[in-house]
VEXDO-359846 format. One record per residue (C-alpha): residue number from 1; residue in three letters; chain; x, y, z. Coordinates in steps of 0.02 Angstrom, whole numbers, padded with zeros to 5 digits. Layout:
REM VEXDO-359846
(node NUM,'ala','A',(X,Y,Z));
...
This chain:
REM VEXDO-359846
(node 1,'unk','A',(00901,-00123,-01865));
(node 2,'unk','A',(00899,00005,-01718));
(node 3,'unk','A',(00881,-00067,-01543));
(node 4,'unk','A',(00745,-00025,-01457));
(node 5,'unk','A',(00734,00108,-01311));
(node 6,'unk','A',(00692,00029,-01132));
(node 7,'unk','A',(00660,00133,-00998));
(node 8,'unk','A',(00663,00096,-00790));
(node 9,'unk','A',(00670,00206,-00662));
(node 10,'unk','A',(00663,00189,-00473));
(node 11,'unk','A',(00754,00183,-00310));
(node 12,'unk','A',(00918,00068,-00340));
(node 13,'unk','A',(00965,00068,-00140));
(node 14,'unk','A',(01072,-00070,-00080));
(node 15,'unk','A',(01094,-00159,-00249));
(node 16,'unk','A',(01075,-00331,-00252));
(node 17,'unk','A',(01040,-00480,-00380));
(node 18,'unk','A',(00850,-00452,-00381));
(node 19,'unk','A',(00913,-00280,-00466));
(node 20,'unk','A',(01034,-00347,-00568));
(node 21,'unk','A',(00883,-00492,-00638));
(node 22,'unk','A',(00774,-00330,-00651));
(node 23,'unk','A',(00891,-00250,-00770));
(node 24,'unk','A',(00956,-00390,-00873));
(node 25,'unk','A',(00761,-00456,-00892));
(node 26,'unk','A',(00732,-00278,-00956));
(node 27,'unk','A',(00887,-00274,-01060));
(node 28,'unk','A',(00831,-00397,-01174));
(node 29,'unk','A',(00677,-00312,-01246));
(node 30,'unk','A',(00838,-00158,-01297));
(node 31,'unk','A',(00948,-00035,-01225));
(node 32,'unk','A',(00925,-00015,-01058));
(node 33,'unk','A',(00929,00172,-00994));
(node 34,'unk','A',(00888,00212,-00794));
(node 35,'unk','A',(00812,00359,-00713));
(node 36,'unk','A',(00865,00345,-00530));
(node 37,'unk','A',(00767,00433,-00378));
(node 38,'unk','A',(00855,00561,-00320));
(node 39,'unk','A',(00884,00578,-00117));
(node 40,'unk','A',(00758,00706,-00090));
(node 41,'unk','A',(00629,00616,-00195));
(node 42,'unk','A',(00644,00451,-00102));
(node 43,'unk','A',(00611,00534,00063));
(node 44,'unk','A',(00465,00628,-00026));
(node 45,'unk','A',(00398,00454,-00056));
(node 46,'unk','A',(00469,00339,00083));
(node 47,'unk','A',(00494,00478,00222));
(node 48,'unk','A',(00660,00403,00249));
(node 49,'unk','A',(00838,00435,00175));
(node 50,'unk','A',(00916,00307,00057));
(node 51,'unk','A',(01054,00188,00109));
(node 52,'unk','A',(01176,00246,-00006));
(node 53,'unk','A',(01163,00423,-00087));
(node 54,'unk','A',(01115,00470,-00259));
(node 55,'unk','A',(01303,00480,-00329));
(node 56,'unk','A',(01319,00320,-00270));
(node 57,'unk','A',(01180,00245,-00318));
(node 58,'unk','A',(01221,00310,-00500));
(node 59,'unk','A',(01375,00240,-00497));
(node 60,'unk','A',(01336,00056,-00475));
(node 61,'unk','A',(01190,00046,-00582));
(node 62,'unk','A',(01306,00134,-00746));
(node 63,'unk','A',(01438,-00004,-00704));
(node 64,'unk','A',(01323,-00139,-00755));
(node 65,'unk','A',(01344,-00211,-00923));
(node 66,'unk','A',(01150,-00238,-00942));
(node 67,'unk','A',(01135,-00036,-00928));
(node 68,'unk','A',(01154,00062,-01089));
(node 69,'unk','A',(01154,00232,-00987));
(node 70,'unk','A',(01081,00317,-00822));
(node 71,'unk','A',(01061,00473,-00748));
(node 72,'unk','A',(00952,00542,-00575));
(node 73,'unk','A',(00801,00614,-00607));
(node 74,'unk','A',(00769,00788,-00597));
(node 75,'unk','A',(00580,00792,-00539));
(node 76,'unk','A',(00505,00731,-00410));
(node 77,'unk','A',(00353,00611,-00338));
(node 78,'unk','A',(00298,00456,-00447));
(node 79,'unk','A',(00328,00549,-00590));
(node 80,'unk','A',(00494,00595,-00558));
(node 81,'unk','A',(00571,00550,-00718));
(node 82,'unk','A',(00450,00655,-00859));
(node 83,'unk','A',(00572,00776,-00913));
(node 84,'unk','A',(00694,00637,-00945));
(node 85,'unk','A',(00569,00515,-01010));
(node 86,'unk','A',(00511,00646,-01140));
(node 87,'unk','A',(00682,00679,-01210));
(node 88,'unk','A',(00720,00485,-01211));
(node 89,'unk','A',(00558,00446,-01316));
(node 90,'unk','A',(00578,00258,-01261));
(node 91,'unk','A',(00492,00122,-01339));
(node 92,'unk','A',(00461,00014,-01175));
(node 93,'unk','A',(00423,00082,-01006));
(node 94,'unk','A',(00482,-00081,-00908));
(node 95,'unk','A',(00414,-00104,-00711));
(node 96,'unk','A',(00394,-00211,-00576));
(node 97,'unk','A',(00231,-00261,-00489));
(node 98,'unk','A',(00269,-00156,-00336));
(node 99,'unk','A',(00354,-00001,-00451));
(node 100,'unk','A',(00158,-00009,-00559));
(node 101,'unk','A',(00064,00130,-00542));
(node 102,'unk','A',(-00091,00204,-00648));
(node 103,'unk','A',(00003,00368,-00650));
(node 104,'unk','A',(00157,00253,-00745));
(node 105,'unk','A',(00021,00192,-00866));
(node 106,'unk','A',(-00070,00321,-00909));
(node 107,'unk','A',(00090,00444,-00961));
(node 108,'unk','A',(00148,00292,-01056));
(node 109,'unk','A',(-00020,00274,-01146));
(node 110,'unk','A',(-00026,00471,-01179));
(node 111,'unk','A',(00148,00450,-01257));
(node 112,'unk','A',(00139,00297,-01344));
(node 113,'unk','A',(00252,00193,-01250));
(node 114,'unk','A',(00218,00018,-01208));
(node 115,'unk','A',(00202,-00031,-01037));
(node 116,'unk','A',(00267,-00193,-00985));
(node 117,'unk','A',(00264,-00278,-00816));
(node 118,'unk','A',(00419,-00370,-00744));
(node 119,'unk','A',(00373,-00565,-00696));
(node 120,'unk','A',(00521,-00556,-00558));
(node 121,'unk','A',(00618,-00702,-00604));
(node 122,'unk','A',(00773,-00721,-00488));
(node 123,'unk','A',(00924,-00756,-00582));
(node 124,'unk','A',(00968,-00938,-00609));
(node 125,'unk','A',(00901,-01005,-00444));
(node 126,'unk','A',(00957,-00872,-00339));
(node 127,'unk','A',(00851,-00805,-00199));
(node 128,'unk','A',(00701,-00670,-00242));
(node 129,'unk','A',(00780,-00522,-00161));
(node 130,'unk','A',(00708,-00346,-00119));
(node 131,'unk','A',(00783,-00202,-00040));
(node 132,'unk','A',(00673,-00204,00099));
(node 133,'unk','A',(00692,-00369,00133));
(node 134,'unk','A',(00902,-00351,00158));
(node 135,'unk','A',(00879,-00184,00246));
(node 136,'unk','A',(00826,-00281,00389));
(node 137,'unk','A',(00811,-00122,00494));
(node 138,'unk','A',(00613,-00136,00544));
(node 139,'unk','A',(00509,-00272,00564));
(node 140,'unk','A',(00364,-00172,00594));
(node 141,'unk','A',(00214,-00218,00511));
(node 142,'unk','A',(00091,-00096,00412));
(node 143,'unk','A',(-00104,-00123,00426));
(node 144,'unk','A',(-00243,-00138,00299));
(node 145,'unk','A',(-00411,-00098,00386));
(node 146,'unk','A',(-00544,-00227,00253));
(node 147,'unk','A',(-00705,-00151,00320));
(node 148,'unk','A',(-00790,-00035,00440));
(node 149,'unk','A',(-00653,00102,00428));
(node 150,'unk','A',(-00715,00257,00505));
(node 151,'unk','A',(-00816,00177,00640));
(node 152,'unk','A',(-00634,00191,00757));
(node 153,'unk','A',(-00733,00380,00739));
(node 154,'unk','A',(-00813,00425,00896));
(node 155,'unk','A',(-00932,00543,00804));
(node 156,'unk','A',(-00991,00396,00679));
(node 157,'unk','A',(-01004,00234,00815));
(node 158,'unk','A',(-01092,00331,00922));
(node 159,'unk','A',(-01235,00342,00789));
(node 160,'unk','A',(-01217,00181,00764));
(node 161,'unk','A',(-01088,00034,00832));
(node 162,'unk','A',(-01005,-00094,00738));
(node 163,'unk','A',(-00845,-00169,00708));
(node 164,'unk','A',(-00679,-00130,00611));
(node 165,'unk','A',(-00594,-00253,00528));
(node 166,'unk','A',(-00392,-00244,00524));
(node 167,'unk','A',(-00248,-00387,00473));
(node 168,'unk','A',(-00075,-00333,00507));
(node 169,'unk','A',(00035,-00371,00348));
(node 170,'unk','A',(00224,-00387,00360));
(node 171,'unk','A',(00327,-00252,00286));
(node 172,'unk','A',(00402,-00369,00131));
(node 173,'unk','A',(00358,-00185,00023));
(node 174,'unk','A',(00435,-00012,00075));
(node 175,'unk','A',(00253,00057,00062));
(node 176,'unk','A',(00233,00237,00014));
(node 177,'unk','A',(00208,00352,00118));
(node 178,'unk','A',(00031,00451,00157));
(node 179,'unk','A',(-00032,00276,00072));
(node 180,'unk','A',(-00164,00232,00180));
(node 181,'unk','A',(-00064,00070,00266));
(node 182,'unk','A',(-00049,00173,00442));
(node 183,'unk','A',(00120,00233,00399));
(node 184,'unk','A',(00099,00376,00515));
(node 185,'unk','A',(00057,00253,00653));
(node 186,'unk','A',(00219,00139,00613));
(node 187,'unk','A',(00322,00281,00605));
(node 188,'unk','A',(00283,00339,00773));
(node 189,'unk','A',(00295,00129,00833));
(node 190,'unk','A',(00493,00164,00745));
(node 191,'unk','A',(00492,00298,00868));
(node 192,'unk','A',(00460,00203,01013));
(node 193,'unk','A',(00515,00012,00977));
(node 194,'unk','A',(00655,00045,00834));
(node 195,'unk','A',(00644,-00103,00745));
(node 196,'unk','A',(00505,-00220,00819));
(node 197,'unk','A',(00357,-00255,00927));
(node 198,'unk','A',(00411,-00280,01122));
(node 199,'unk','A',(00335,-00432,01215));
(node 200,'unk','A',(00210,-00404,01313));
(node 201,'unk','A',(00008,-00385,01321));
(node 202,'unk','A',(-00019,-00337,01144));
(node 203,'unk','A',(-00178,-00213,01180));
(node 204,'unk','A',(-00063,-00134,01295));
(node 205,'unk','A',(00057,-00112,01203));
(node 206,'unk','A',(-00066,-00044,01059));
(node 207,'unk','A',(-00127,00063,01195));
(node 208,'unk','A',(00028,00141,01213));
(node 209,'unk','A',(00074,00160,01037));
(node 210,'unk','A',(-00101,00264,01012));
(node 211,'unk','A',(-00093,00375,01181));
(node 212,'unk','A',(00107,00415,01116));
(node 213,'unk','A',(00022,00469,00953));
(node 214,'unk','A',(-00117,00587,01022));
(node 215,'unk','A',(-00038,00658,01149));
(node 216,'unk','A',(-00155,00790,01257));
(node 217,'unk','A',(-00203,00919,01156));
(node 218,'unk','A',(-00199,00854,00981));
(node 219,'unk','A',(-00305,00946,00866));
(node 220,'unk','A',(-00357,00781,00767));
(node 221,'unk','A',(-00365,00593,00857));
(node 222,'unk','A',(-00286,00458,00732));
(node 223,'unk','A',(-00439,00313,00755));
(node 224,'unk','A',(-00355,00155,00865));
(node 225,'unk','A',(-00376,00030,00729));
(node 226,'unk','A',(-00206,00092,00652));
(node 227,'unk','A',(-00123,00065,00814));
(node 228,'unk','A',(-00215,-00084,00841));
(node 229,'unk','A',(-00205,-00156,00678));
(node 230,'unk','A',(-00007,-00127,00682));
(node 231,'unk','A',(00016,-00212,00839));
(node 232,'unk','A',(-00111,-00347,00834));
(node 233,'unk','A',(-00068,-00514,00728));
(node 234,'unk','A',(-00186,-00592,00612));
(node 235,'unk','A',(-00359,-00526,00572));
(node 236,'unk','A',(-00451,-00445,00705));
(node 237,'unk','A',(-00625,-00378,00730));
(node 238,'unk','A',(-00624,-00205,00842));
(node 239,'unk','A',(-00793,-00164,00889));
(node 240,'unk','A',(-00845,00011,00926));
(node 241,'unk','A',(-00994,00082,01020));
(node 242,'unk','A',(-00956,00279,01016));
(node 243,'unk','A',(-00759,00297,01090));
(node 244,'unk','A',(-00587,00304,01048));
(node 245,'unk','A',(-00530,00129,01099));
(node 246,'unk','A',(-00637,-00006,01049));
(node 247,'unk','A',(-00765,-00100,01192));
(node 248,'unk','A',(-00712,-00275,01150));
(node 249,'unk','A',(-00596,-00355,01018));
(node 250,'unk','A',(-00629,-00514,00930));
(node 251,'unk','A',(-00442,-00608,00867));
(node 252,'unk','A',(-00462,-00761,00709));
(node 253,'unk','A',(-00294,-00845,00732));
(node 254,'unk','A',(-00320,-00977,00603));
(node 255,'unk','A',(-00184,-01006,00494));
(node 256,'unk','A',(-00303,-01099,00348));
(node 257,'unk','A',(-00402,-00929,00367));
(node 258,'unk','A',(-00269,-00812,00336));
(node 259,'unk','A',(-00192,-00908,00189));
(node 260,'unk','A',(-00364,-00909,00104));
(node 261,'unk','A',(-00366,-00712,00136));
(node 262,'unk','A',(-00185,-00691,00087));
(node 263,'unk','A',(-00231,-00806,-00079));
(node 264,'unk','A',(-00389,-00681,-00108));
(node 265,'unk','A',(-00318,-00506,-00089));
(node 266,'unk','A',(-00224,-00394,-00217));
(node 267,'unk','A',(-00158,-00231,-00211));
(node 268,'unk','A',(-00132,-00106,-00332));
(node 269,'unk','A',(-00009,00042,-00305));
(node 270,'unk','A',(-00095,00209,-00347));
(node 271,'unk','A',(-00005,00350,-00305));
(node 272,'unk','A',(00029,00439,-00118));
(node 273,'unk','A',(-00089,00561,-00018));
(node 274,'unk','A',(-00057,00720,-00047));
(node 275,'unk','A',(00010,00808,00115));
(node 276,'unk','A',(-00099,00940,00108));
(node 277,'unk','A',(-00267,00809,00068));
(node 278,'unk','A',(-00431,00839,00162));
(node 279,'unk','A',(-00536,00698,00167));
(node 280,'unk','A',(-00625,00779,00290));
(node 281,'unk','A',(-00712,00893,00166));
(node 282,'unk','A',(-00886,00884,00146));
(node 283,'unk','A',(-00934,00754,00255));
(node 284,'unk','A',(-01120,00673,00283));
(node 285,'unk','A',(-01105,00553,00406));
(node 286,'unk','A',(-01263,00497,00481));
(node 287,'unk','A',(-01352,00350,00576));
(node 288,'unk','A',(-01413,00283,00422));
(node 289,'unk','A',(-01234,00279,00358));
(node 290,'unk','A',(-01152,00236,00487));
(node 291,'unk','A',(-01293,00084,00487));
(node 292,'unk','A',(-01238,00010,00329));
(node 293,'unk','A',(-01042,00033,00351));
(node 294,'unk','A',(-01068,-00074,00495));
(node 295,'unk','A',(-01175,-00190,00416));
(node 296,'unk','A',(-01070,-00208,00278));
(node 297,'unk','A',(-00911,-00246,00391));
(node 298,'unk','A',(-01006,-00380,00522));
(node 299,'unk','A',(-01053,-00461,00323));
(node 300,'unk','A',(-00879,-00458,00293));
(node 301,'unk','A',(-00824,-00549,00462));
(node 302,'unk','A',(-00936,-00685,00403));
(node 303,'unk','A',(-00874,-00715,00225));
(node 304,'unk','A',(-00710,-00727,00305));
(node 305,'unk','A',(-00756,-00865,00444));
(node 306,'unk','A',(-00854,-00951,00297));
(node 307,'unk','A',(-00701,-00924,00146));
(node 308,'unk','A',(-00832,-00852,00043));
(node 309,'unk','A',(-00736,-00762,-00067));
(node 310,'unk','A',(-00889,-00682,-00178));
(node 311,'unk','A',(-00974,-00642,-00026));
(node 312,'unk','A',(-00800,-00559,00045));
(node 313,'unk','A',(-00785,-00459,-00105));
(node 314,'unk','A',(-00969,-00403,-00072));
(node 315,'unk','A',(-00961,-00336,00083));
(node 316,'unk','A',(-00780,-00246,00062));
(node 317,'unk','A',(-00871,-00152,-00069));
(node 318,'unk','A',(-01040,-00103,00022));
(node 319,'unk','A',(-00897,-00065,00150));
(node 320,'unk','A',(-00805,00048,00052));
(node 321,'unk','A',(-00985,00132,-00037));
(node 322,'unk','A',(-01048,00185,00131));
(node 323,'unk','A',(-00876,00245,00178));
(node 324,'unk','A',(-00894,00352,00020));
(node 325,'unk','A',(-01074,00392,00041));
(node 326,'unk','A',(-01015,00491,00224));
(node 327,'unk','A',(-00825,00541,00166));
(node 328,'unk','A',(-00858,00583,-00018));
(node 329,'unk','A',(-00703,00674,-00019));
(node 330,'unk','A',(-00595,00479,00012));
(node 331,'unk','A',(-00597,00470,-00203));
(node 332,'unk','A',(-00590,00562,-00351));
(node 333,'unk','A',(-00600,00533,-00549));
(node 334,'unk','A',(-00423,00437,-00543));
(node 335,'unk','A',(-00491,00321,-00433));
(node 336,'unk','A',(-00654,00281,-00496));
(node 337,'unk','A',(-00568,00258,-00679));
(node 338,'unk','A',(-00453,00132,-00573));
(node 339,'unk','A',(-00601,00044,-00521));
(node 340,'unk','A',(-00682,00032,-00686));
(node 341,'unk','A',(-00533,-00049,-00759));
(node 342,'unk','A',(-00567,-00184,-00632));
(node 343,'unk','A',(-00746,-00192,-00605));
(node 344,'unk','A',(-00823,-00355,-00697));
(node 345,'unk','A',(-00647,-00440,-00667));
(node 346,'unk','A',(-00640,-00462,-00456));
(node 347,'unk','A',(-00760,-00468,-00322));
(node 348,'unk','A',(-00741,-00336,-00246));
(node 349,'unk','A',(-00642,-00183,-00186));
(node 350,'unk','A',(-00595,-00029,-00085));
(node 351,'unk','A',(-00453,00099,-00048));
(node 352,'unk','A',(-00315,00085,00075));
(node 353,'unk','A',(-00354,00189,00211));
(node 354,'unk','A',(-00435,00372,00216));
(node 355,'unk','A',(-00406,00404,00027));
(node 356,'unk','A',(-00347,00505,-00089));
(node 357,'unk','A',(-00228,00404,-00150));
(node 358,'unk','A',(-00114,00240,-00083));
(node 359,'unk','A',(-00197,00064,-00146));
(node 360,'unk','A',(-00330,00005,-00222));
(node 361,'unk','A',(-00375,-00186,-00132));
(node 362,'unk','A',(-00441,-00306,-00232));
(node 363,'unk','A',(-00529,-00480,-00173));
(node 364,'unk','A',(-00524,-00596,-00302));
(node 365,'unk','A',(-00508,-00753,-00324));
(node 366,'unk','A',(-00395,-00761,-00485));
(node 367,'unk','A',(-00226,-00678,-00491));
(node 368,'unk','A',(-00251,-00511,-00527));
(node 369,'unk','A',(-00138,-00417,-00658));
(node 370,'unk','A',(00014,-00335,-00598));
(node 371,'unk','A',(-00044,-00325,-00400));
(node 372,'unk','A',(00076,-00362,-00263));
(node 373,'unk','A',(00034,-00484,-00134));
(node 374,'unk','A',(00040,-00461,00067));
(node 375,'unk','A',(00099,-00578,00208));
(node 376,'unk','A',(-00018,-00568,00371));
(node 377,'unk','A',(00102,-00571,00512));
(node 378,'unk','A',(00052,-00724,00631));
(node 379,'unk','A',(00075,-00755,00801));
């Protein structure tokens, strides 16, 4: 009986025994074949250079006994691998939680190739690895604003104030970038701290980091909750009333509070922003709007403080619906048919950031098919 065709593709950089698990879980649904990213593809997607290059990258993943073949992939983006995955006409498209993507699905449900999800089992007792994890060259953490985004606007607070709410989530995943997790705003942190936050005052500090990224005379001002939701540990509560930086900032430091919120959110890789995106098109935003976004997000402060995770998943979603309702131009079909996948399953939901692409976040109580899970960086 012929063996069946599996098919992986991704990064490969620093290999390690989480990769070597990966391969040899794959392995024994078939041959294992790899697409690897190419260099110029992973700093498409990452907006950094790999560790080791593509030749030798190639070279260590053939060597393994669990691999049948490999090659790098000639494309590039998400998708990187079509040509190759078209000639290969595998039977299994194998992935792990943080490789899913819809754009992964949906090609394998156009061709008829199943789509399986890897559990992540480390081998025989050994650690759960990750490249980011040994790259150990930032400890910068990314953001994920939960409600009110928008109102860091002057030009929507001002019609109406109200808070942002932010939680600053360690950087376990290399999160793509243009993905909505203020990875413009960490990159320009990089710039100024290499590898970490400096002691000190942390508003400061997040003052500094926002002033170094709109410098005088930028043509567009990046809102202060990505600065502030970078630097600041926890979950915090930014409350605008029509400026830049907001007029006072509310801090929930309890650690029972943040596990229930770590317990209750999900996230679901989609696909990166495209570079060229304007989610500024066609905007609406008025008092009425800006009225229910803020609603919606002082809701969502209190579902939090009472671990009320229906009412959480609530008021994300009015959140995100009046966000829509002003910035209509934040989603499009892909999304929506995301959502709908979802819909009668969690509580609620919302996009990473501006739009157009990134992560869909998910409250829900239940564990939530092939999501990743954050860490919210404490004090």
């Amino acid at each position: 009986m012929e063996q069946k065709k599996i098919f992986v593709s991704g990064c490969y950089d620093m290999l390690h025994s989480g990769h070597v698990a990966f391969f040899e879980e794959a392995a024994q649904y078939g041959d294992l074949y790899v697409g690897i990213g190419s260099d110029r593809t992973i700093f498409e997607l990452k907006a950094r250079k790999p560790f080791n290059n593509e030749l030798e990258r190639l070279y260590m993943v053939k060597s393994l006994k669990a691999v049948k073949d490999a090659w790098v992939n000639k494309g590039s983006g998400l998708i990187d691998f079509l040509e190759e995955i078209t000639l290969l006409k595998p039977d299994i498209f194998f992935v792990n939680s943080d490789g899913h993507s819809i754009l992964k699905e949906h090609l394998c449900r156009e061709q008829g190739i199943k789509y399986v999800v890897s559990k992540r089992i480390p081998h025989n007792g050994l650690p759960v690895r990750s490249t980011t994890a040994l790259r150990e060259d930032c400890h910068i953490p990314y953001r994920i604003d939960l409600a009110g985004g928008w109102l860091d606007q002057p030009r929507v607070s001002a019609l109406y104030p109200g808070p942002v709410l932010t939680i600053s989530i360690e950087p376990d995943y290399d999160f793509n970038d243009r993905s909505g997790m203020s990875t413009s705003s960490r990159k320009k942190a990089i710039e100024l701290w290499q590898v970490d936050i400096p002691a000190g005052d942390r508003e400061t500090l997040a003052r500094t980091l926002f002033c170094y990224e709109n410098p005088p005379g930028s043509q567009y001002i990046s809102g202060s909750q990505d600065a502030l939701g970078i630097v600041l540990p926890g979950l915090n509560r930014l409350n605008y009333k029509g400026d830049y930086w907001p007029s006072t900032i509310d801090n929930n430091p309890d650690n029972d509070t943040l596990d229930w919120l770590e317990a209750n959110l999900w996230l679901i890789p989609l696909y990166p922003r495209e570079s060229k995106y304007n989610v500024l098109a066609d905007t609406n935003v008025t008092k009425q709007g800006a009225q229910r976004l803020s609603e919606a997000s002082v809701d969502c402060w209190e579902a939090i403080k009472a671990r009320d995770t229906r009412g959480l998943g609530e008021a994300v979603r009015r959140s995100f619906e009046a966000q829509i309702a002003m910035f209509p131009n934040m989603v499009n079909d892909g999304i929506f048919s995301e959502i709908d996948q979802y819909r009668n399953t969690v509580d609620g939901w919302k996009l990473s950031g501006a739009g157009g692409g990134g992560y869909m976040i998910f409250v829900s109580s239940k564990p939530v098919e092939k999501a990743i899970k954050i860490r919210i960086r404490r004090k």
